[in-house]
N, C-alpha and C positions, 0 to 999 in steps of 0.2 A: 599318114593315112588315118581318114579319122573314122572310126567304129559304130557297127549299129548298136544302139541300147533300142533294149527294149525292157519295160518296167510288167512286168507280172502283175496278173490281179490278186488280188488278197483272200480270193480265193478259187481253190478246182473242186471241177465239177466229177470230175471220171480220172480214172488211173487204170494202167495195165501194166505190164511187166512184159518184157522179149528181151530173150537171148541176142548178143550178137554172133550174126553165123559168120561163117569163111566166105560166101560170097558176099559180107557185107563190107571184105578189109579192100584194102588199096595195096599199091607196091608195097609200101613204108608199112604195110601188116596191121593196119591199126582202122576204124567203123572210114568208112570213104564218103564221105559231104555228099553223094547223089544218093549213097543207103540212104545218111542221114533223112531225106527230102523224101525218099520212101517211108520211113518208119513213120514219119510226122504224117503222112499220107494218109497211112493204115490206119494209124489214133486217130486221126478225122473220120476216118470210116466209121470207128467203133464204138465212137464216142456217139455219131448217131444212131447209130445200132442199137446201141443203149434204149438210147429214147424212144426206138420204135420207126426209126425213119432209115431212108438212103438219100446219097448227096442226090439222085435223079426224081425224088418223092416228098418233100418235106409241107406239108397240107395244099399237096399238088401243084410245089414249084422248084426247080429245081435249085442246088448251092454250087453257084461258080468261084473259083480260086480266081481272085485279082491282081493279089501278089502276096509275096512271102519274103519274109528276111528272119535270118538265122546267126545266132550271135553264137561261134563256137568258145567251149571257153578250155576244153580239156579234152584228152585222148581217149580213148575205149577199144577195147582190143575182143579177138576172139572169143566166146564164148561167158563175157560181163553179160551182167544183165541189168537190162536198162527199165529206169520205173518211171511212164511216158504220164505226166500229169498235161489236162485238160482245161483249161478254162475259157472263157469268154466276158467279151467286155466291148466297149465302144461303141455302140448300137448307133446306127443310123437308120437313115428312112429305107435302101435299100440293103442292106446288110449288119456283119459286126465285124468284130477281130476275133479270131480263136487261137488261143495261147498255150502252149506248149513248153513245159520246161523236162528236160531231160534230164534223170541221177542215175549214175555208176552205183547201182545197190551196194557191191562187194566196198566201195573206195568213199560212199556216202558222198563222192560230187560230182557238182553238176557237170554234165557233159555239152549240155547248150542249153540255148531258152530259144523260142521261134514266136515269128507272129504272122498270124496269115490271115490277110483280109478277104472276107466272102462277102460275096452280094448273090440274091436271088434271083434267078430266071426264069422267066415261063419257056419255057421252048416250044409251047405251039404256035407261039404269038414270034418268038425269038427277040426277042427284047428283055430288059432289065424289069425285076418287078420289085415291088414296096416289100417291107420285109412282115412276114407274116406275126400280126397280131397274136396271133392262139401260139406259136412259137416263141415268144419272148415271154410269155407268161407263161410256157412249162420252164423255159430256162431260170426263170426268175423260183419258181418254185423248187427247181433242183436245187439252187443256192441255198434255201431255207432249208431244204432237206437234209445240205451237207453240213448246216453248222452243229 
């Protein structure tokens, strides 16, 4: 069976920190692949938070999930705490990729990396929209912010 790779950008944008809880484990007691799809979820949330936006508001359009693939690489159990790193990359005319890599603080490894492709929607119009100019130049200056 052959594996997703996914290549990280060379640099993040935003970072957080969450515990793993008990309703994040599986039988086998150990973060369950649909938490996982949650936790990735909430750092897309927060990451926009940051900037001042929501996925339903971003300079009055919204950010629809396309698709996502997630390269697990290691286990996480109760109560690790995880340090969800942020980035972006791939920009297109309708969207980009937002990248996520995932570290076991206590164990210092990684527990996955994801990539999740968004594109912009108007939803009053309900159709795909061009990805916001004034958006790509805050992102581009969070980069410079962070070096």
């Amino acid at each position: 069976m052959s594996r997703v790779k996914i290549t990280m950008p060379e640099q993040f944008l935003f970072s957080l920190q969450r515990a793993v809880g008990i309703s994040d484990l599986n039988y086998a007691r150990h973060l369950d692949s649909v938490s996982m799809v949650r936790i990735i979820h909430e750092a897309r949330l927060q990451f926009l938070a940051e900037l001042g936006f929501t996925e339903a508001n971003i300079f009055g359009l919204g950010m629809v999930v396309a698709d996502l693939a997630v390269d697990y690489q290691s286990e996480s159990f109760a109560n690790d705490i995880l340090n969800i790193e942020v980035g972006v990359g791939r920009f297109n005319r309708y969207g980009c990729d937002i990248y996520f890599q995932i570290t076991n603080t206590a164990l210092e490894r990684i527990v996955c990396g994801a990539k999740m492709g968004v594109v912009f929607f108007d939803f009053d119009k309900h159709e795909i929209a061009q990805f916001p100019k004034a958006f790509k130049v805050l992102l581009e200056r969070s980069e410079l912010d962070e070096s």
